[in-house]
C-alpha positions as CSV (number, residue, x, y, z in Angstrom):
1,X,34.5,-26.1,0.4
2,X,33.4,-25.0,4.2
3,X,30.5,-26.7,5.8
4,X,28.8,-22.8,5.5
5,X,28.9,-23.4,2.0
6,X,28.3,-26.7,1.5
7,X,25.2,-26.0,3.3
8,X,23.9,-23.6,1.5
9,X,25.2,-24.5,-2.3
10,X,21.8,-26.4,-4.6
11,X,22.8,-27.1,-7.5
12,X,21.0,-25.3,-10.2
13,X,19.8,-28.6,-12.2
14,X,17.6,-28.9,-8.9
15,X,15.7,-25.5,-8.8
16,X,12.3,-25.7,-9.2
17,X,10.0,-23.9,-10.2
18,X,6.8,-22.1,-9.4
19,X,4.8,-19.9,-11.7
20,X,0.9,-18.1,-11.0
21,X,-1.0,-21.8,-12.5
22,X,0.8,-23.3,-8.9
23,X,-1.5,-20.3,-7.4
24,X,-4.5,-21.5,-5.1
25,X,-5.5,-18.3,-3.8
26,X,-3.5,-14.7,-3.0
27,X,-4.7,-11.8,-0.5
28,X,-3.4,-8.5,-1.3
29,X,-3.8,-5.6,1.6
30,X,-2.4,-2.2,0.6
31,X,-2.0,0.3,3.2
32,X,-1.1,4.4,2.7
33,X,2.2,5.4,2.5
34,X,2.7,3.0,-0.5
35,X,2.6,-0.1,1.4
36,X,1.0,-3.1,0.7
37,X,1.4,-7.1,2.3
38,X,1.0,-9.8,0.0
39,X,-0.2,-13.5,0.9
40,X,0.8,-15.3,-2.1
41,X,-1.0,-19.3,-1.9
42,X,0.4,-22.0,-4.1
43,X,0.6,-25.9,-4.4
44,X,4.3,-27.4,-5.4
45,X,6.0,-30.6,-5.1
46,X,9.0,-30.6,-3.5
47,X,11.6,-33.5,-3.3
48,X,13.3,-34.7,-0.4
49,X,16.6,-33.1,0.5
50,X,18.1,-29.7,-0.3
51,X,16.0,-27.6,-3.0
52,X,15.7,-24.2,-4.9
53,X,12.2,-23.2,-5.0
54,X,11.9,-20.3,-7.6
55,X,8.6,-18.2,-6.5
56,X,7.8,-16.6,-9.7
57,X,5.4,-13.7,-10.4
58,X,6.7,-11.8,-7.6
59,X,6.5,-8.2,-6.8
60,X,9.1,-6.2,-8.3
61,X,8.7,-4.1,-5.5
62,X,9.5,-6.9,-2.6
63,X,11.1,-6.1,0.2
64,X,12.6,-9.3,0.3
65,X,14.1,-9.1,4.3
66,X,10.0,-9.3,5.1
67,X,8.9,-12.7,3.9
68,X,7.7,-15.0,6.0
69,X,7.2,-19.2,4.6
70,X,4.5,-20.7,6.0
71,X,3.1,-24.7,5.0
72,X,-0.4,-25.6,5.4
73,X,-0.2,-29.0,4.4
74,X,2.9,-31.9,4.8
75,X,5.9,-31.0,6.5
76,X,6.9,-28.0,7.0
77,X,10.7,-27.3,4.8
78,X,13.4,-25.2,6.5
79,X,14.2,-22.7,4.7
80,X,17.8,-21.8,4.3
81,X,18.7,-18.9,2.6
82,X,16.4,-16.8,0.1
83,X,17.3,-14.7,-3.1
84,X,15.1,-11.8,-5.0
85,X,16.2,-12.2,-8.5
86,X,15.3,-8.8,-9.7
87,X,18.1,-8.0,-12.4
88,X,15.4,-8.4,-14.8
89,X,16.0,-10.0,-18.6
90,X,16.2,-6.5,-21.1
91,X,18.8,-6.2,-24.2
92,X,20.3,-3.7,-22.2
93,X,20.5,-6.4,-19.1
94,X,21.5,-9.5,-20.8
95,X,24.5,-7.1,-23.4
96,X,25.6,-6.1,-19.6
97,X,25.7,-10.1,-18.8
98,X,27.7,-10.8,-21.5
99,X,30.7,-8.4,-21.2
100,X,33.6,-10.6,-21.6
101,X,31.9,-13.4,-23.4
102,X,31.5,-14.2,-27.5
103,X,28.4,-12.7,-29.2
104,X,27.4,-13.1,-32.8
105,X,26.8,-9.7,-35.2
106,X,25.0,-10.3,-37.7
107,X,25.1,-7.9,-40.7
108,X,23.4,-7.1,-44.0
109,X,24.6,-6.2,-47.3
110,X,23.6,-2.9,-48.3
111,X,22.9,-4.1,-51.8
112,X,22.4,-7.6,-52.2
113,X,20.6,-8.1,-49.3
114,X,22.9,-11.1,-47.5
115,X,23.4,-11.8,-44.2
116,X,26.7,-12.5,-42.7
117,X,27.4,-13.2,-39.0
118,X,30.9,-12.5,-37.6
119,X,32.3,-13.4,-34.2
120,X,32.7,-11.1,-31.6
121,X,33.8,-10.0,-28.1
122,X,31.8,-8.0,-25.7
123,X,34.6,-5.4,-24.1
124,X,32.3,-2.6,-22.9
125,X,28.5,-2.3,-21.8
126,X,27.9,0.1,-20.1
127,X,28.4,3.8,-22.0
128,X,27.3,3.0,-25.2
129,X,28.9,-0.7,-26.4
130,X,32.5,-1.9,-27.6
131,X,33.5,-5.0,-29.6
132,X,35.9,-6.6,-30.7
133,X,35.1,-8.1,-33.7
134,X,38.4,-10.2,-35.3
135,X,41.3,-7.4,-35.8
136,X,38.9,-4.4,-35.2
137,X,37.3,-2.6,-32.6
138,X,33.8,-1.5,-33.2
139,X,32.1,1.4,-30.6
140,X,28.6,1.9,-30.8
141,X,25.8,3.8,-28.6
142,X,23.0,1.3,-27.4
143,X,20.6,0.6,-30.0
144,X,22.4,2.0,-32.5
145,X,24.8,-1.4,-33.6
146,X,25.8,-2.1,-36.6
147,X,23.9,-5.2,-36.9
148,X,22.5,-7.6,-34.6
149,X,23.7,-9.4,-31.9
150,X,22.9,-12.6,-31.4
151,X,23.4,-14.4,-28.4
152,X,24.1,-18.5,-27.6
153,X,22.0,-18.6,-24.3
154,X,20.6,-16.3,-21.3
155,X,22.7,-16.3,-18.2
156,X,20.7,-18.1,-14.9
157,X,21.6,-14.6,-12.8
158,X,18.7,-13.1,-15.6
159,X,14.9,-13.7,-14.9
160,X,11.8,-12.8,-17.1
161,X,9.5,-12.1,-13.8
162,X,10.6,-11.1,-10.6
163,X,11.4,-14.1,-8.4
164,X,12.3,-15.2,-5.0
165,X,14.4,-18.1,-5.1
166,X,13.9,-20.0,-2.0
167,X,16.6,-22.5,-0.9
168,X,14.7,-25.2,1.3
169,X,15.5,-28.4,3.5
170,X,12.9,-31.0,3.2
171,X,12.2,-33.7,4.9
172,X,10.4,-35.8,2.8
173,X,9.5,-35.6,-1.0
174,X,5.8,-34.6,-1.0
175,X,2.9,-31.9,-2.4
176,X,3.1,-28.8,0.0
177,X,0.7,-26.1,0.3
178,X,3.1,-22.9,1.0
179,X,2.2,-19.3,1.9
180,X,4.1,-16.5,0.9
181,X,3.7,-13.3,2.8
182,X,6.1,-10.5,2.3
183,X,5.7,-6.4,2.3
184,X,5.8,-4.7,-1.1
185,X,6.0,-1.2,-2.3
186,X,4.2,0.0,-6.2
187,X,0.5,-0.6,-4.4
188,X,-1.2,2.4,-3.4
189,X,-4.9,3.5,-2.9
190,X,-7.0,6.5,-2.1
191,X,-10.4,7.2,-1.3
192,X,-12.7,9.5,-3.1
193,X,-16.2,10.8,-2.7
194,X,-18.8,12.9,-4.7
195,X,-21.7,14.3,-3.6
196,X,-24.9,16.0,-5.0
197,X,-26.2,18.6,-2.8
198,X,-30.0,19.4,-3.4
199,X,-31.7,22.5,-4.3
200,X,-32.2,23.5,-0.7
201,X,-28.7,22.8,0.6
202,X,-29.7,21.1,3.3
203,X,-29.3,17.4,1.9
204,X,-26.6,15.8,0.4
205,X,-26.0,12.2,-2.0
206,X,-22.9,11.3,-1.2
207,X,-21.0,8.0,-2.6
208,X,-17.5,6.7,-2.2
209,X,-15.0,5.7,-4.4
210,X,-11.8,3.9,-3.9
211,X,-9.2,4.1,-6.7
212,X,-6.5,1.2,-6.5
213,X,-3.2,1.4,-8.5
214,X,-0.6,-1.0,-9.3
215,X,2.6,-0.4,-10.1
216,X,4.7,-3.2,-8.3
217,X,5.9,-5.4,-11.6
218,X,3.1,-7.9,-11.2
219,X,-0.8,-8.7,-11.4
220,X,-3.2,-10.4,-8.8
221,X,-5.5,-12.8,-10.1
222,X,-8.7,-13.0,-8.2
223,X,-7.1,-11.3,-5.3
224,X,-9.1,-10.8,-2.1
225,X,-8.8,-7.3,-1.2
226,X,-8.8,-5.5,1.9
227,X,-7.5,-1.4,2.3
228,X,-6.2,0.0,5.8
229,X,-7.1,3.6,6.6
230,X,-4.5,4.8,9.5
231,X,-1.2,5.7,9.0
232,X,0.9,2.6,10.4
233,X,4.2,3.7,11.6
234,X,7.4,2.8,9.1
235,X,11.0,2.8,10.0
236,X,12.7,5.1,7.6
237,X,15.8,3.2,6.3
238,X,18.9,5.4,5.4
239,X,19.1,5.9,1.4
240,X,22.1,7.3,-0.4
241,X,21.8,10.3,-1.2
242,X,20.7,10.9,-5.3
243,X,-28.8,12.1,-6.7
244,X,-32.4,12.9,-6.7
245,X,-35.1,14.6,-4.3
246,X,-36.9,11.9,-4.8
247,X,-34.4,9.1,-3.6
248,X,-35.4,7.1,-0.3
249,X,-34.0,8.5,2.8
250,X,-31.9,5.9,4.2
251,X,-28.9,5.8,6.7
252,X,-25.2,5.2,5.3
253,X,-24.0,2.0,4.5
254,X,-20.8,0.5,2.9
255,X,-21.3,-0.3,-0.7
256,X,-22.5,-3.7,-1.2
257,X,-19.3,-5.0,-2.0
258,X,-17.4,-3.7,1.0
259,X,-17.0,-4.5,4.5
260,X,-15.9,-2.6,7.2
261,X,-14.3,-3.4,10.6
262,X,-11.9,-2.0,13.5
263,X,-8.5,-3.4,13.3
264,X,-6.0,-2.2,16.2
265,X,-6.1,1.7,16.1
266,X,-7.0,1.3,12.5
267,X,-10.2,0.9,10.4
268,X,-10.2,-1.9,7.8
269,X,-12.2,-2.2,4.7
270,X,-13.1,-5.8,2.9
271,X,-13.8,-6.2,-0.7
272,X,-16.6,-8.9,-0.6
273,X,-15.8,-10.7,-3.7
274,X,-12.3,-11.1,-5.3
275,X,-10.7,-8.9,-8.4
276,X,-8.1,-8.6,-10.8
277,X,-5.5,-6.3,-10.0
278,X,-3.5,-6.3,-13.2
279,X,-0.3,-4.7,-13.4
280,X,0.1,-1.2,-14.3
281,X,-3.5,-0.3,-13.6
282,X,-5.7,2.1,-12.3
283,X,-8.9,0.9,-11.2
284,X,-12.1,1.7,-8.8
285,X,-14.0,0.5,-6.3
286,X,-17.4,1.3,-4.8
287,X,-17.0,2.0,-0.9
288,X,-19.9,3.8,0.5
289,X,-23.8,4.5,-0.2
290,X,-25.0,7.9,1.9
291,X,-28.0,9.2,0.5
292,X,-29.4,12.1,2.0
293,X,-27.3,13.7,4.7
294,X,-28.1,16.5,6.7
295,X,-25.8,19.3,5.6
296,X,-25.3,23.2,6.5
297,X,-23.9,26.0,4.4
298,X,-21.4,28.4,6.4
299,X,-20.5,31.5,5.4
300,X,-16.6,32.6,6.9
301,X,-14.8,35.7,7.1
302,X,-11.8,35.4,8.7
303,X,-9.4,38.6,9.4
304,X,-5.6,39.0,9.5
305,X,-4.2,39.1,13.1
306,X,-1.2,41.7,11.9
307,X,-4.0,44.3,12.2
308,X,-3.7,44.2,16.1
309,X,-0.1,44.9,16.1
310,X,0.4,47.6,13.1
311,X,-1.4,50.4,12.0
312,X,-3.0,50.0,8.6
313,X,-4.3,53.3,7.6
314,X,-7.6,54.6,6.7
315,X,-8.2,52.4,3.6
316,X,-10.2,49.7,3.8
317,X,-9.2,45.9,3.5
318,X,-11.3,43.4,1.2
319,X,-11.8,40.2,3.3
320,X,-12.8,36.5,1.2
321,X,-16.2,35.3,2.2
322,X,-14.9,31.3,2.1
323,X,-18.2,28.7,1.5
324,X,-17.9,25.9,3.4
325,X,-20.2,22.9,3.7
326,X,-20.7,21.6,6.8
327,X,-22.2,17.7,8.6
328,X,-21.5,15.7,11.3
329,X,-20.7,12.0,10.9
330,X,-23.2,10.4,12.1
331,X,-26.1,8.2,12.2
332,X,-28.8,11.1,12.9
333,X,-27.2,13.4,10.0
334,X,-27.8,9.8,8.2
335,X,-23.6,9.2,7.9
336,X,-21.9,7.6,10.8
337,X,-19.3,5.4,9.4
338,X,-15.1,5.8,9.6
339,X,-14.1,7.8,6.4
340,X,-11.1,7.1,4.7
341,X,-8.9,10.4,3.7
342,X,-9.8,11.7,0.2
343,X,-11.1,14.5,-2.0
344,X,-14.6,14.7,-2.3
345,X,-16.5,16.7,-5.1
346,X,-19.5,18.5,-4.8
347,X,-22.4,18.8,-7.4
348,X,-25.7,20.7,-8.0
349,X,-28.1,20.8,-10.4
350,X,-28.9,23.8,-12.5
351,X,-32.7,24.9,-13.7
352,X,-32.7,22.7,-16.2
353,X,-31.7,19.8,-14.4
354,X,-27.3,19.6,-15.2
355,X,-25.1,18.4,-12.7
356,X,-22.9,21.5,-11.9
357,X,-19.7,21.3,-10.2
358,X,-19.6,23.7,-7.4
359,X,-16.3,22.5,-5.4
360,X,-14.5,19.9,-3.6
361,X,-12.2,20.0,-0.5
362,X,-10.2,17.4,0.8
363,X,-11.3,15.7,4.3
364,X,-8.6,13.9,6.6
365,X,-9.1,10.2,8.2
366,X,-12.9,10.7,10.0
367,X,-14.1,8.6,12.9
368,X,-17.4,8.5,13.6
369,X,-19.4,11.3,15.4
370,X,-16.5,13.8,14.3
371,X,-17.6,17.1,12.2
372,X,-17.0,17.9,8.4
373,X,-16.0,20.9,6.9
374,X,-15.4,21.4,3.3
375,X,-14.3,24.4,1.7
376,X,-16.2,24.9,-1.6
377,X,-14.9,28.3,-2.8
378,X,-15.9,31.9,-2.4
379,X,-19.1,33.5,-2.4
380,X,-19.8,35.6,-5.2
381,X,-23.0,37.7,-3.7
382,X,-21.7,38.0,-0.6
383,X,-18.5,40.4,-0.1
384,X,-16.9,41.9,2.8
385,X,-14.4,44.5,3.9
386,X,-12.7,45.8,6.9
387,X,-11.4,49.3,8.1
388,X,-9.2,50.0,11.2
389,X,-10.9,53.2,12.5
390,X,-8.3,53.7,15.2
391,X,-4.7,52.4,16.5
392,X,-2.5,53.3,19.2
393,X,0.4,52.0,21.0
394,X,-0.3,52.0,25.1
395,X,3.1,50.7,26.2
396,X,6.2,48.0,26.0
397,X,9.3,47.8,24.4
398,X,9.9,43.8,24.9
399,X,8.3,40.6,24.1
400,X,4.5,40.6,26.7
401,X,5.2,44.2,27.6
402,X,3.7,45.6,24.3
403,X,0.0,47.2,24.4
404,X,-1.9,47.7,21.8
405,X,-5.8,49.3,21.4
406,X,-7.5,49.2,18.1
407,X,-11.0,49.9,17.0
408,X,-12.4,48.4,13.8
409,X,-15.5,47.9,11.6
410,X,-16.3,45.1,9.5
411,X,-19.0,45.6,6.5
412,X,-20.7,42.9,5.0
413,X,-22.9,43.3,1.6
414,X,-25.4,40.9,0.8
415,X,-26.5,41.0,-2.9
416,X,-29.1,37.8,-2.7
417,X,-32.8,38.1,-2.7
418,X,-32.3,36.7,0.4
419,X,-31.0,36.8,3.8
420,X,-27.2,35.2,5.1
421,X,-26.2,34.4,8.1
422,X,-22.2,35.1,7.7
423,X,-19.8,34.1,10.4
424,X,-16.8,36.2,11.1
425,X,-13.8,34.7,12.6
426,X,-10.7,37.0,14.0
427,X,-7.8,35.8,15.3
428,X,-6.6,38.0,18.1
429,X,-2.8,37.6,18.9
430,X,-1.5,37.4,22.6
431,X,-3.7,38.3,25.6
432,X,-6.6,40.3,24.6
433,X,-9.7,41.9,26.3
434,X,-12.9,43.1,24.3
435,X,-13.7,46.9,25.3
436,X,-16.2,48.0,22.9
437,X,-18.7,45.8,20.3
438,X,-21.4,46.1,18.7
439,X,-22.6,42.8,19.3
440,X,-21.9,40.3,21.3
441,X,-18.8,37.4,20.3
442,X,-18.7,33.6,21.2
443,X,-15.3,32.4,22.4
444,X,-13.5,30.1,19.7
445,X,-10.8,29.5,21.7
446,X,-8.2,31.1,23.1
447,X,-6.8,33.6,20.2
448,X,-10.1,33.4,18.2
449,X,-13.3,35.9,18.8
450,X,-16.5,35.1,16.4
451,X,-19.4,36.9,15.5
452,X,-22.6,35.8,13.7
453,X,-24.0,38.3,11.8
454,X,-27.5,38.1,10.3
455,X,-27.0,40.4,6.5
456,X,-30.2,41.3,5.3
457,X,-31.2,40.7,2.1
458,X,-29.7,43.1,-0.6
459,X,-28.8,45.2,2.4
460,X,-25.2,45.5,4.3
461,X,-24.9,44.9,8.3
462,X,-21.9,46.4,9.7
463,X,-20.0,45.3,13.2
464,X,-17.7,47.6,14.9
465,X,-15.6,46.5,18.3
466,X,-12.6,48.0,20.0
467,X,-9.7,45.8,21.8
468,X,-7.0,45.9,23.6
469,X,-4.1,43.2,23.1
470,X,-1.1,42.7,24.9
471,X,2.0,40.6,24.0
């Protein structure tokens, strides 16, 4: 044997073993992009010399080339060489173990009732099974034998949990306190929010939700648990190919049970007490408090830019009047804390005092002091339509030689019992100079011309412009 081998050869009498009671503690962070970083805490006794440590109870979804040993108490062991076990023990796995090897199958009279065992040799595995059972061959798919098979012992390459099998060089024989710490996929979170907006639309009750899923192979026992919001950069590895009116206005505020801090370009959230994340569950967590923000109702009409390059006839073209509720994050609009990404749902209360649902929208990472916009749906009262009332071509005949002069009119009906305020929003393409309007625009930016026009109670307002684009 070389002196390579030789140095990393432990004999297997010598593994031992730690399960979840060796457990002092675990931390459990999970990031997006299905991504979470485990600290996994436990008490063993090691012996002096070379060792197998066998860290049970890991996740399934390890990836094993980021775990990092530390020791918090004795001497710290050198670790070796380290294996994730994670051909898990199944009938199918442990038949597949035993190719090559004796089995027993074990059948029953059809009458009488008896049980006979015969001996037999695993041949095949892998499509469906084949035996060789004294002078005969017996082929059967999986889970579909003959009898049963019984088997003399489980091979040491099969495990019942995922585990890391750590070989270590110690020192001295001792009780160490180790730390785990490795990356693992199968954790995920996300955040959601619902809101209830108040009869006059101006305030809204919003509280946050995070939902935590688990999915990795394994639980955590009173884990203390802290999210990421931010997307942290991964290297992509190459794969083979295969409430009320009445509530007191306060500011916002984290739930009770969760913190919130800056970490590096990133904003971290802190469950205050530890919890159970057992495996293949779904469960959720209060994140934020927001009662009464300050919110505005918009009402959008947004045009199709193809209208400035084409003529489109005499007919006239229905436009969607989008809803959108509108805030600001901050501490005067009584927000102004980091938002997580997430789908928030928006409430109101009928006549007779029902929660209705009247939309949700998703919102992107926040930061403080940015704004929110959250597209509810269409209005229903409020309809719009536009008419090209003249088109001509001026010149070109290549790419920012073509000019184009248009005239259009935009009418906007307003069934309420009540005045709207509807904003129009047209996307101009190339360079463009107003000639003609009948009132005045703001600037959006550099493609984008928007009007606010004030639609009279069951009435109609109409605006007419003219332009000239070039491109």
């Amino acid at each position: 044997m070389t002196e390579a081998a030789q140095t990393s050869a432990v004999p297997a009498a010598m593994e031992q073993r730690s399960t979840l009671a060796d457990q002092t503690s675990v931390a459990v962070t999970i990031y997006n992009d299905d991504l979470a970083l485990i600290r996994d805490r436990r008490r063993v006794e090691l012996p002096a010399g070379r060792s197998a440590l066998a860290f049970r109870d890991v996740s399934a979804r390890i990836r094993p080339e980021t775990a990092l040993l530390r020791a918090s108490e004795g001497s710290v062991p050198q670790l070796i060489e380290q294996n994730f076990d994670f051909d898990l023990l199944t009938p199918a796995a442990l038949l597949k173990q035993y190719v090559g090897r004796e089995v027993g199958l074990v059948t029953r009279h059809p009458t009488t009732g008896e049980e006979t065992e015969e001996r037999a040799t695993v041949l095949a595995a892998s499509d469906g099974v084949v035996l060789r059972v004294d002078d005969r061959i017996e082929t059967f798919q999986a889970g579909q034998a003959p009898g049963r098979i019984v088997y003399r012992d489980i091979p040491d390459t099969l495990r019942d949990r995922p585990t890391l099998v750590l070989s270590l060089d110690s020192e001295e024989a001792g009780t160490r306190l180790l730390e785990l710490s490795y990356l693992s996929g199968g954790l995920s979170w996300k955040a959601d929010y619902v809101g209830e907006l108040s009869p006059d639309q101006q305030r809204l009750d919003l509280a946050g939700w995070v939902t935590l899923t688990n999915q990795s192979g394994t639980a955590y026992q009173n884990a203390q648990l802290q999210l990421v919001a931010g997307e942290v950069n991964q290297v992509e590895e190459a794969m083979p190919q295969p409430m009320s009116e009445s509530m007191v206005m306060r500011s916002a505020a984290p739930a009770p049970n969760m913190r919130e801090e800056s970490l590096f370009e990133y904003h971290l959230y802190s469950l205050a007490h530890p919890t159970t994340i057992a495996d293949q569950q779904t469960k959720q967590v209060a994140l934020l408090d927001a009662p009464g923000v300050s919110v505005g109702k918009e009402l959008l009409v947004q045009g199709d830019q193809r209208a400035y390059r084409e003529p489109r006839g005499a007919l006239a073209q229905e436009l969607a009047v989008n809803v959108y509720l509108t805030a600001t994050n901050d501490a005067a609009s009584r927000l102004g804390l980091p938002l997580p990404a997430g789908i928030v749902r928006i409430y109101q209360r009928d006549r007779q005092g029902n929660a209705q649902f009247i939309g949700e929208d998703r919102i992107d990472h926040t930061p403080k002091n940015e704004a929110i916009r959250l597209k509810l749906g269409q209005s229903f009262d409020v309809t719009a339509e536009r008419k090209q009332t003249d088109f001509k071509k001026l010149s070109g005949s290549g790419p920012w030689q073509y000019q184009f002069e248009g005239a259009f009119e935009i009418r906007v009906k307003n069934a309420k019992s009540e005045p709207e305020t509807v904003v129009i929003q047209e996307r101009i393409p190339g360079d463009w100079s107003m000639l003609e309007e009948s009132a005045p625009h703001e600037q959006g930016n550099a493609n984008t011309a928007v009007w606010r026009l004030e639609v009279p109670a069951e009435s109609e307002a109409r605006l007419s412009y003219r332009v000239r684009v070039r491109y």
